[in-house]
NUFI-62769 format. One record per residue (C-alpha): residue number from 1; x, y, z negated. Coordinates in Angstrom, 3 decimals. Last residue first. Layout:
r k:NUM	east:X	north:Y	up:Z;
...
This chain:
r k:256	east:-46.315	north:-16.910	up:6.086;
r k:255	east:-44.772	north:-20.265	up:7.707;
r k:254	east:-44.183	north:-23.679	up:5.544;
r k:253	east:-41.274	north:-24.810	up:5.313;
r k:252	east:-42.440	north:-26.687	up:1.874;
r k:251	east:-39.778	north:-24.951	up:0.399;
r k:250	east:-40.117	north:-21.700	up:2.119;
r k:249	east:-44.220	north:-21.348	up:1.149;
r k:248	east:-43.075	north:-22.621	up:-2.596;
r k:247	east:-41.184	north:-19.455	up:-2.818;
r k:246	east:-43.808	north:-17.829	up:-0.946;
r k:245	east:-45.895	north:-18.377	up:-3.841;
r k:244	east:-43.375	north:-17.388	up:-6.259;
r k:243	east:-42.674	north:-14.073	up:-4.712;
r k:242	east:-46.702	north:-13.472	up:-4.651;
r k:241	east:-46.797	north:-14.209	up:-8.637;
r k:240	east:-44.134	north:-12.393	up:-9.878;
r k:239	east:-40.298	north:-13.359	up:-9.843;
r k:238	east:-38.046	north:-12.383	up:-12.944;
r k:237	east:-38.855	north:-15.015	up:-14.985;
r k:236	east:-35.622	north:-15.763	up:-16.054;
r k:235	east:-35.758	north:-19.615	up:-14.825;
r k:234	east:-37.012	north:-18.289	up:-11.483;
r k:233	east:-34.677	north:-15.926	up:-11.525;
r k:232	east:-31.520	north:-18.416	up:-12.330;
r k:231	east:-32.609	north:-20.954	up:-9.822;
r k:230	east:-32.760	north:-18.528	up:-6.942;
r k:229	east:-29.638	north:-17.225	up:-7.894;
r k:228	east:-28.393	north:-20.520	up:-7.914;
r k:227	east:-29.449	north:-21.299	up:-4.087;
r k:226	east:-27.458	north:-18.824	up:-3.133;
r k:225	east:-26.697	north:-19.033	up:0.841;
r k:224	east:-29.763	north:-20.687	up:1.976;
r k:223	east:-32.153	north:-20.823	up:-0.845;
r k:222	east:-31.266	north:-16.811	up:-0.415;
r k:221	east:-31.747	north:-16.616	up:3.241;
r k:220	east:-35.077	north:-18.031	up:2.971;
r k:219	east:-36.473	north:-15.992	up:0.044;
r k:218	east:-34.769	north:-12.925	up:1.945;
r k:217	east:-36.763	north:-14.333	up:5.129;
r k:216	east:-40.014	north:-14.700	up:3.516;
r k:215	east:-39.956	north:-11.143	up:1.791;
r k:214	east:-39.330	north:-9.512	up:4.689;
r k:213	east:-42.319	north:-11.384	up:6.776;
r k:212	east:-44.347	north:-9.831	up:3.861;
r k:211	east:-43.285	north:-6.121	up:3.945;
r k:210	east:-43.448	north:-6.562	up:8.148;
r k:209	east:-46.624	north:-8.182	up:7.911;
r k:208	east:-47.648	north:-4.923	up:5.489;
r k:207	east:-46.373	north:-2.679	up:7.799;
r k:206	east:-47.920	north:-3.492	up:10.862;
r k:205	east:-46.234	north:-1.933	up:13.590;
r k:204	east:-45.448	north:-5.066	up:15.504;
r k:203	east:-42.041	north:-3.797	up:16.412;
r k:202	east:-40.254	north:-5.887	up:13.548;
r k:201	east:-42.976	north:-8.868	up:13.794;
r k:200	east:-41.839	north:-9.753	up:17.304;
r k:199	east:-38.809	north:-10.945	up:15.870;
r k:198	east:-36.305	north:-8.967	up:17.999;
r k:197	east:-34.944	north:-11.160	up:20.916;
r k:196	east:-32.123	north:-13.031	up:21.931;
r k:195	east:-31.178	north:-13.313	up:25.520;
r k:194	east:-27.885	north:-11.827	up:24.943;
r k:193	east:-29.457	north:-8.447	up:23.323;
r k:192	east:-33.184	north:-7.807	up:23.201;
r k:191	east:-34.632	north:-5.147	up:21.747;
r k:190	east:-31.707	north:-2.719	up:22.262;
r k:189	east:-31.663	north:-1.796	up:19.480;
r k:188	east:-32.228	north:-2.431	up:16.123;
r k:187	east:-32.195	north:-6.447	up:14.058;
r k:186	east:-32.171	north:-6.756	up:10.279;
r k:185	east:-31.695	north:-9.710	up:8.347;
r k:184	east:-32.956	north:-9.572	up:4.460;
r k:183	east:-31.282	north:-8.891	up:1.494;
r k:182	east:-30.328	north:-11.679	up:-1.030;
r k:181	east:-32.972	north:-12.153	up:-3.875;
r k:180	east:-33.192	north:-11.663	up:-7.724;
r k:179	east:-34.293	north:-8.234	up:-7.171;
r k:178	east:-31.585	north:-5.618	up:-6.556;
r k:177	east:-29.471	north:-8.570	up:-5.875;
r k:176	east:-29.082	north:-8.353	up:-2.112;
r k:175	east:-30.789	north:-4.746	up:-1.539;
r k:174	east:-33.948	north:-3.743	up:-0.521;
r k:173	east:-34.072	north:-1.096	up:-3.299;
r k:172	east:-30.910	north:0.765	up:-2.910;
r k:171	east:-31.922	north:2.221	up:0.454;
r k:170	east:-34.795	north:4.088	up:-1.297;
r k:169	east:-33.079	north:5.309	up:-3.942;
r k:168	east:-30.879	north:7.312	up:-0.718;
r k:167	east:-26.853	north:7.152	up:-1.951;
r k:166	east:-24.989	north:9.538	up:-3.896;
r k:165	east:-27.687	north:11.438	up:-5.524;
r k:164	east:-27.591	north:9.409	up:-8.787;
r k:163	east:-24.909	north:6.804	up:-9.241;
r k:162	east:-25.835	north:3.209	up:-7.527;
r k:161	east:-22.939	north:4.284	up:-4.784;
r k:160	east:-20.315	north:5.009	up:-7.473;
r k:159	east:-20.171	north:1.435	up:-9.188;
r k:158	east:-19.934	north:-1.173	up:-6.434;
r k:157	east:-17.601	north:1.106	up:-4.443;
r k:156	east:-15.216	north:2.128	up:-7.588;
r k:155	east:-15.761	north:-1.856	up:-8.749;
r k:154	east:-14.081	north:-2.622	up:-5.452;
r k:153	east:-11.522	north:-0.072	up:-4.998;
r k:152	east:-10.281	north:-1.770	up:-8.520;
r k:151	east:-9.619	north:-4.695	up:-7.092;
r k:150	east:-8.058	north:-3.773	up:-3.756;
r k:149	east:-5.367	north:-1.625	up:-6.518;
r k:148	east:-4.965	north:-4.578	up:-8.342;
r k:147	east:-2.914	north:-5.973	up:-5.266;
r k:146	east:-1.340	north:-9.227	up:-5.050;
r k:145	east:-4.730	north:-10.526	up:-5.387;
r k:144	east:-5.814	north:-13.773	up:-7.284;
r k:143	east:-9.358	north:-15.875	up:-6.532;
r k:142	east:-12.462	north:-16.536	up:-8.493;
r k:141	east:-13.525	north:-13.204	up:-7.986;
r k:140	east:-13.504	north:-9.653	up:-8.531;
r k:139	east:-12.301	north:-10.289	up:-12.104;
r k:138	east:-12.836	north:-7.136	up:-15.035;
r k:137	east:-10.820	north:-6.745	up:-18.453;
r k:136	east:-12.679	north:-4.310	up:-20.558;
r k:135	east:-11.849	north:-1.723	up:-23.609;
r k:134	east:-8.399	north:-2.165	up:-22.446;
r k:133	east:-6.449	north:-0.334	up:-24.664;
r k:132	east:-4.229	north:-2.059	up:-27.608;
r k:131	east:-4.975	north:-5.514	up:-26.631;
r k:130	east:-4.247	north:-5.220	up:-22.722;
r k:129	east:-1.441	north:-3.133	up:-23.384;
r k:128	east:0.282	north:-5.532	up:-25.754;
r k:127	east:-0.555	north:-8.085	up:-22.843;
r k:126	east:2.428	north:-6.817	up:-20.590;
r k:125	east:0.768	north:-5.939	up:-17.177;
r k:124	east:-0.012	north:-8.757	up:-14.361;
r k:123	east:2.563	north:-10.906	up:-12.534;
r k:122	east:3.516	north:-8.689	up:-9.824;
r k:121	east:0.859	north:-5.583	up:-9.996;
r k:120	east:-1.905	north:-4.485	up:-12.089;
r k:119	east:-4.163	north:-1.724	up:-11.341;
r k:118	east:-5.455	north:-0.132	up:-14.277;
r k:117	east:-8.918	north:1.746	up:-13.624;
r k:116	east:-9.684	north:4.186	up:-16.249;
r k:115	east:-13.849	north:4.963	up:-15.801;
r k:114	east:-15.593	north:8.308	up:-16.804;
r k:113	east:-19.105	north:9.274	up:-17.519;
r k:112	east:-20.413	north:5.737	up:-17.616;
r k:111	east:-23.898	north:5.054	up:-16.098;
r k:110	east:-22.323	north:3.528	up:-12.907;
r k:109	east:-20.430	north:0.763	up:-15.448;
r k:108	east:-23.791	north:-0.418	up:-16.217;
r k:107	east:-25.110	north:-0.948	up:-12.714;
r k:106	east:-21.308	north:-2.767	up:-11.614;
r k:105	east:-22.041	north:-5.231	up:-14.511;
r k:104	east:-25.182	north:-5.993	up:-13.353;
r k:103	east:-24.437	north:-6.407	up:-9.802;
r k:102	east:-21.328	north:-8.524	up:-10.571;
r k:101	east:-18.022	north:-8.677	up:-11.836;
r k:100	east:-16.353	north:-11.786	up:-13.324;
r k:99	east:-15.269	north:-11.627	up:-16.568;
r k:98	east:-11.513	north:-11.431	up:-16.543;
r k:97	east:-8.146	north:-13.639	up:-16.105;
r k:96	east:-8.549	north:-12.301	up:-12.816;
r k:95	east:-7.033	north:-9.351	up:-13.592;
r k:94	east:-8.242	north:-5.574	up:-13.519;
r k:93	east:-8.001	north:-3.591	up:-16.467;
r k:92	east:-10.569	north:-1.667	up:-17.265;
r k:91	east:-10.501	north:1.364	up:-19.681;
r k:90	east:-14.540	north:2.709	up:-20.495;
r k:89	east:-13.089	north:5.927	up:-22.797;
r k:88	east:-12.650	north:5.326	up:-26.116;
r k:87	east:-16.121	north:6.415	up:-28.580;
r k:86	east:-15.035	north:8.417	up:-31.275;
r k:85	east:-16.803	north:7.107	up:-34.919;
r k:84	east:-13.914	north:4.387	up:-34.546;
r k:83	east:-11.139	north:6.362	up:-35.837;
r k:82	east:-8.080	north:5.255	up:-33.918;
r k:81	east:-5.298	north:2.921	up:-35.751;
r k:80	east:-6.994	north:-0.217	up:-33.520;
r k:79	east:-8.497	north:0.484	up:-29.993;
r k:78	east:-6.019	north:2.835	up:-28.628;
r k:77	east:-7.148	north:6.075	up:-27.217;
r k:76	east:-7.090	north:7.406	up:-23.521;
r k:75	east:-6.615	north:10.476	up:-23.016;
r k:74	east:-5.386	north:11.116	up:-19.197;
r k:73	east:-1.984	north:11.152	up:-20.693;
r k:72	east:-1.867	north:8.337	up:-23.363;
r k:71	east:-3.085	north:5.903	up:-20.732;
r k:70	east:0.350	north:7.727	up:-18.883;
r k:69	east:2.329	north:6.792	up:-22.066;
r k:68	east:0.976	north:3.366	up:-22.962;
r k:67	east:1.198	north:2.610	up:-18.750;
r k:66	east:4.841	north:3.273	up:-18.862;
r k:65	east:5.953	north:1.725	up:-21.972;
r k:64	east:4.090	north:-1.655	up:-21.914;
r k:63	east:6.241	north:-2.667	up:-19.308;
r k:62	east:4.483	north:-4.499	up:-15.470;
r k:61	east:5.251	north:-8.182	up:-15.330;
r k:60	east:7.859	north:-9.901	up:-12.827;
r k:59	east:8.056	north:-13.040	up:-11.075;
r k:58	east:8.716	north:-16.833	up:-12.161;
r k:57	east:8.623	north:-17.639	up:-15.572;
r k:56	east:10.806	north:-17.367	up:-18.529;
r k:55	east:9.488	north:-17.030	up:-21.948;
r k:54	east:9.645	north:-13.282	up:-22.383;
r k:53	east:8.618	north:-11.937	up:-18.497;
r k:52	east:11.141	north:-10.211	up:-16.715;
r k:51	east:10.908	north:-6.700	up:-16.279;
r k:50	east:8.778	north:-4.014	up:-14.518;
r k:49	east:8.127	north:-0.292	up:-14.713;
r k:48	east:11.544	north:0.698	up:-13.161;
r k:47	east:11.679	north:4.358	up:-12.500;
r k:46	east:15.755	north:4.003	up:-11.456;
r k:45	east:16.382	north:6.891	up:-13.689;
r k:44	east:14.781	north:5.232	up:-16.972;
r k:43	east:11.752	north:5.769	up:-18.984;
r k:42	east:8.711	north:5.473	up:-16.329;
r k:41	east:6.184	north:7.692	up:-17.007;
r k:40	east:6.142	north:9.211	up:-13.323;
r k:39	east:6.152	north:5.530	up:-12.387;
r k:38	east:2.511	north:5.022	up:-13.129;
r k:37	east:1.730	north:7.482	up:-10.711;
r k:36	east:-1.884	north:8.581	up:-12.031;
r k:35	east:-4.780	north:9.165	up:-9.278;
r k:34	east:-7.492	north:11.241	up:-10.925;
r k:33	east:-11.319	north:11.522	up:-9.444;
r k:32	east:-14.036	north:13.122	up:-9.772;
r k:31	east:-17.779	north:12.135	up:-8.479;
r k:30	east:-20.960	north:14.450	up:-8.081;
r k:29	east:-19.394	north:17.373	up:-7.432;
r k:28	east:-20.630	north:17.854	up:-3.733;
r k:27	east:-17.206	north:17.438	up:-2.143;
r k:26	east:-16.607	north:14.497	up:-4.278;
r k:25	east:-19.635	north:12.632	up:-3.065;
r k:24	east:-18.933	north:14.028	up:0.742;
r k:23	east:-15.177	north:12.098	up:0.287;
r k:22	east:-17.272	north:8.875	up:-1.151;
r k:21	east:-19.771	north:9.033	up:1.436;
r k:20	east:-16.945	north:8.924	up:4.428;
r k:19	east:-13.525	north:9.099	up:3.577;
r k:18	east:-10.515	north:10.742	up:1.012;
r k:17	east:-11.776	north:9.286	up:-1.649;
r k:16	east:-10.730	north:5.489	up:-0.371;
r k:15	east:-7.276	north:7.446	up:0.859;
r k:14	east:-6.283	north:8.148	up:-2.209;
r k:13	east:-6.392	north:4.458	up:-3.387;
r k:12	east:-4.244	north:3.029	up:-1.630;
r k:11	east:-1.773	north:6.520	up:-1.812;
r k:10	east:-1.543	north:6.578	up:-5.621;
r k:9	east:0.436	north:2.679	up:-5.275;
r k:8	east:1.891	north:2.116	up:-9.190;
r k:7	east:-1.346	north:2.879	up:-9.904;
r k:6	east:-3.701	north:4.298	up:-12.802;
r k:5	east:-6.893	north:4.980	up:-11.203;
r k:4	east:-9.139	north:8.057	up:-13.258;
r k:3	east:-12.575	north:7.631	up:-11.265;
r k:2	east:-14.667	north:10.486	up:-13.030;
r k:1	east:-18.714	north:10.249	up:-12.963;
């Protein structure tokens, strides 16, 4: 996978590679990534890459100019006037004016072999660019940033940790939304900290308890915290026949 960020801010989002898994990730060829100064593409002396909006309005929106020509120069292709048999690149634009980003979303962007991050600033980026490139136009939330840069770090950290080899499988699995369900508390040492123990359970030993007992508590913490999630798999089906039975265990608070 390639991370190609367009920015007006390279050194945000340099620093993100630069650290922990993602830094190892790049060391062992498994990601790439491309910061792109927007402002290098800028047309006048002064590097400007922002004027007032048409229309009036407070604040200032990113030029068309600048980010056509450096989308232009890590290959990016315009939707319309392009042959279609070529498949673009995956271009998101962040904004939240977008779908809203999820588990789901973040799986299928994971399987791309390159994503083009643009990282809006001021009042967003001149919609011209938005029509003629963006193949996708991604929220974080429902909430604006001043940054689109802090956006875009978050679909690179959703995205490159569920790519192969960059993460365990195995630590992937128990995760909130892997299967419907939030993940479940987890205690380690020391076994007892400010008069609070470890569940008993946890140092039991038994492995199936423990597998069970898990179960419970993400059911639990999930009617908790996202009740609509719960909803939405049991509508979807998505639950088998033990997960649905403690279901109804929770409800009735009843214990395993």
């Amino acid at each position: 996978m390639k991370y190609t960020v367009l920015t007006l801010f390279p050194e945000i989002t340099d620093a993100f590679f630069q650290t922990s898994i993602m830094a190892k990730a790049i060391e062992r060829g498994i990601i790439e990534y491309s910061s792109i100064n927007i402002r290098d593409f800028a047309l006048n002396k002064h590097k400007s890459c922002d004027d007032a909006p048409y229309g009036g309005g407070a604040g200032m929106l990113m030029m068309s100019e600048p980010l056509s020509l450096a989308l232009q120069s890590v290959g990016a292709q315009k939707k319309t006037g392009h042959d279609e048999s070529k498949k673009n690149k995956r271009i998101v634009y962040l904004s939240p004016s977008g779908k809203i980003f999820n588990q789901k979303m973040a799986k299928e962007l994971s399987l791309e072999y390159e994503l083009v991050l643009i990282c809006g600033r001021y009042e967003g980026i001149d919609q011209r660019i938005i029509d003629l490139y963006a193949t996708d136009e991604i929220s974080v939330g429902d909430f604006v940033l001043s940054s689109g840069e802090t956006a875009a770090l978050i679909v690179i950290d959703a995205t490159y940790r569920l790519i192969d080899n960059v993460i365990n499988q195995s630590s992937l699995e128990d995760e909130s939304f892997a299967d419907g369900l939030l993940e479940y508390p987890q205690w380690t040492r020391p076994e007892v900290f400010d008069s609070i123990k470890v569940p008993d359970v946890l140092i039991s030993g038994h492995h199936e308890n423990i597998r069970l007992w898990r179960l419970y508590k993400k059911i639990e913490k999930t009617i908790k915290n996202r009740p609509d999630m719960l909803e939405k798999g049991i509508e979807s089906g998505i639950f088998n026949s033990e997960t649905l039975s403690i279901i109804e265990k929770v409800l009735m608070k009843e214990e395993l």
